[in-house]
Each structure stands twice: as C-alpha cells, then as structure tokens.
C-alpha positions, 0 to 999 in steps of 0.5 A: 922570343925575347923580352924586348920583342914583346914590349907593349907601349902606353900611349900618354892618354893611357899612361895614368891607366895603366898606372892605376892598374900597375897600382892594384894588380888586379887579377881580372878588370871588367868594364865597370872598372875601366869606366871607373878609370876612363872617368877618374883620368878625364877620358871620354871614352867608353869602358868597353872601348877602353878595354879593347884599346889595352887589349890590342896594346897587350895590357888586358889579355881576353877571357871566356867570360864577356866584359872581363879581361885579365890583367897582365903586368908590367911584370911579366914582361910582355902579354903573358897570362898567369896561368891561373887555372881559377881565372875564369871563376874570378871573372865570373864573380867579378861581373856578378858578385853574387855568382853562387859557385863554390870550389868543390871536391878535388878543387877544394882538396888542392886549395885546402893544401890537403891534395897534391894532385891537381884534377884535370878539371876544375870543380865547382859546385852550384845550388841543383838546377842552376845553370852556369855560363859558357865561359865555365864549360871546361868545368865540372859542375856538380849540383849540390848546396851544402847546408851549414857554414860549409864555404871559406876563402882562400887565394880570394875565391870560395871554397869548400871547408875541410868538413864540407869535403868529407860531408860533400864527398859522403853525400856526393860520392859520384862527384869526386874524381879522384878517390885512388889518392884519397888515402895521402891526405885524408888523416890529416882531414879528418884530424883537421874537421870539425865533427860538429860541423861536419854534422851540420854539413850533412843535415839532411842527408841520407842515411847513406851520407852520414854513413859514408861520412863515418866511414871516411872518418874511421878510414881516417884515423878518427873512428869514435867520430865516424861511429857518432856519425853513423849514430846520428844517421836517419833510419833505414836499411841496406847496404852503402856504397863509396868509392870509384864510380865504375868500382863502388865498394859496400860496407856495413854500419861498423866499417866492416866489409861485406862485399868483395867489390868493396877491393878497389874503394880499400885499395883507394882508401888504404892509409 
C-alpha cells in the first residue's frame, strides 16, 4: 500500500492539535493530555471524545492500556505504529506516574547495551505482591525490589543498573531467561559494576545471592570482587546453585565446581 493511500486528513478544527502534537512528538497521549489540548485550542470537547476522533482520523493508533494512545506522526506517513516493544510500559507510566515497574533482567541487558539478544518477552520487575494491569500480560513480571539505588534511565523508561543485574540475576536466578548467552557480555558488566553498589544491591539477601554474585563476578574476569563478595555473604551452609531453571549447576564458595550437573551453567557461562 502506498503512501498516498494511507493519507490521514486534519480537519481545520483539529489542525492546531495535531499541530501541537507534531511539535512534541509524544510517544504516547493520554486523555488528561488531550484535554489539555482540546482546552488550549478553544474546543469543547472531552479528551476521551477527542482522542477517538484522531483515533478514526489515524493520528493516535489504540493500546492495551485504557486512556493512552500512541501517537503516530506525520512522519510515518500513514498510521503506522513504531514498533516500540516498551510501548505499553510508556502508557502505564503515563497514566500513573507512580507505577513501580522497572526493566529487569534480559530487559535491563539490551537497554544497557550489554545483550544483543532481545528476549521474546519483556521484563519487568515489581515490588513482591504487586499486581500489574492487563495491558502488561505479554510480559514477564517477576516479584522482586531491589534495595540500594538500583533504577537509571534510559530511552525515557527505569531501568535496572549494571549491578543491579548481576545482584538481581544472583538473588533471582530463576528470573533470568537467557543465561546460554550470558558468557558475551558478562566481562564487560562485571568491568562496568560497581562492587560497592552491587553490595547495596544484595543487602539482605541470602547467603546464596551473594554467592551467586561472586561467582558472576569471578566468571567474569573480576574474581578478587566475587571473593569480597562471598566474604561479605550471611553465615551458613550448603551448596548454591545458578544457571538454566531446567539444568542448575553447584558450585562451592571459591568457585570451584563440585557437581557434575554444574556442566550446562559452565557452558553458559564460559567466556
């Protein structure tokens, strides 16, 4: 279909709106911003009402989430979405500035520009036993609030930092999805953390998640700081595990391995 098929008109009622939007270049718009709008061109209209009226005109194309749309631009032209796999996580914030979601995990390791791989789902953590929307099904929602200053931003949305990763995937190792590709990029995490933060990540955790975290260091590259780690681990005994849900591997305080069915959680992690 060819561009001029896909022509979308601006009705002279609208035109200073959709100039307005033009101007911003918002990723989504919700109903409190189109009754800013509606207001600020002299129409009486509702932002609901306004908002469908784009809607059928192809300017704001429908989401997951009630009350957001996404804006789509002169630019792309015809009503074409962006293809942004964040989308809904902007709406949500959007609608609630306090939503306390944060990219976590595989998430987190593509936004940091440290995994090539983009999971097939999303991830987001959220404090343990809050309930996310509808709109986020697709998602991966794992319970889990890191203590510390473990959230930056990046592309406009919160992200885990570097060492929240590594404490998050050490607390949390069930939570990551992707561990066979662990080995590309975990030297330059683990060059990149901060041991101290990483630290403050794990306070209160396990004994198991601080070793966890210092044998993700050690595997890469940085074993003085995976030993700091595991001395600075709460007492106790037995063996810890990490690597692939259906495969764990076990490994011993000082790195070494202490079980065969450690060999699929080596391979993964190999550099």
């Amino acid at each position: 279909m060819t561009a001029a098929a896909e022509s979308r008109s601006v009705p002279s009622r609208l035109a200073s709106v959709v100039e307005a939007l033009e101007l911003d270049q918002p990723r989504v718009v919700t109903v409190a911003n189109l009754e800013g709008l509606a207001r600020s061109s002299g129409l009486s209209i509702s932002g609901v009402a306004l908002g469908y009226a784009l809607r059928r005109l192809g300017w704001l194309l429908p989401l997951r989430t009630r009350g957001v749309w996404e804006f789509a631009p002169a630019a792309r032209a015809g009503r074409y979405s962006a293809g942004d796999r964040h989308i809904e996580l902007r709406a949500a914030r959007a609608v609630d500035p306090r939503f306390p979601g944060v990219l976590a995990m595989e998430s987190a390791a593509v936004l940091l520009g440290l995994a090539g791989h983009i999971p097939e789902r999303e991830v987001l953590a959220v404090p343990p036993g809050y309930r996310v929307s509808k709109a986020l099904r697709d998602w991966r929602v794992i319970g889990l609030r890191l203590p510390g200053d473990p959230v930056q931003e990046a592309e406009g949305l919160p992200v885990w930092r570097v060492e929240a990763l590594l404490a998050g995937m050490a607390v949390r190792p069930d939570g990551y999805g992707d561990w066979r590709n662990v080995a590309q990029w975990l030297p330059r995490a683990a060059g990149q953390a901060n041991a101290a933060k990483v630290g403050s990540c794990l306070d209160g955790a396990s004994r198991a998640g601080w070793r966890r975290a210092g044998y993700l260091f050690a595997t890469g590259g940085r074993a003085d700081v995976g030993i700091e780690l595991i001395e600075q681990a709460p007492p106790g005994r037995g063996p810890v595990y990490l690597g692939p849900r259906d495969r764990p591997g076990r490994f011993d305080a000082r790195f070494e391995v202490i079980d065969s069915v450690l060999v699929a959680g080596q391979q993964a992690l190999q550099p």
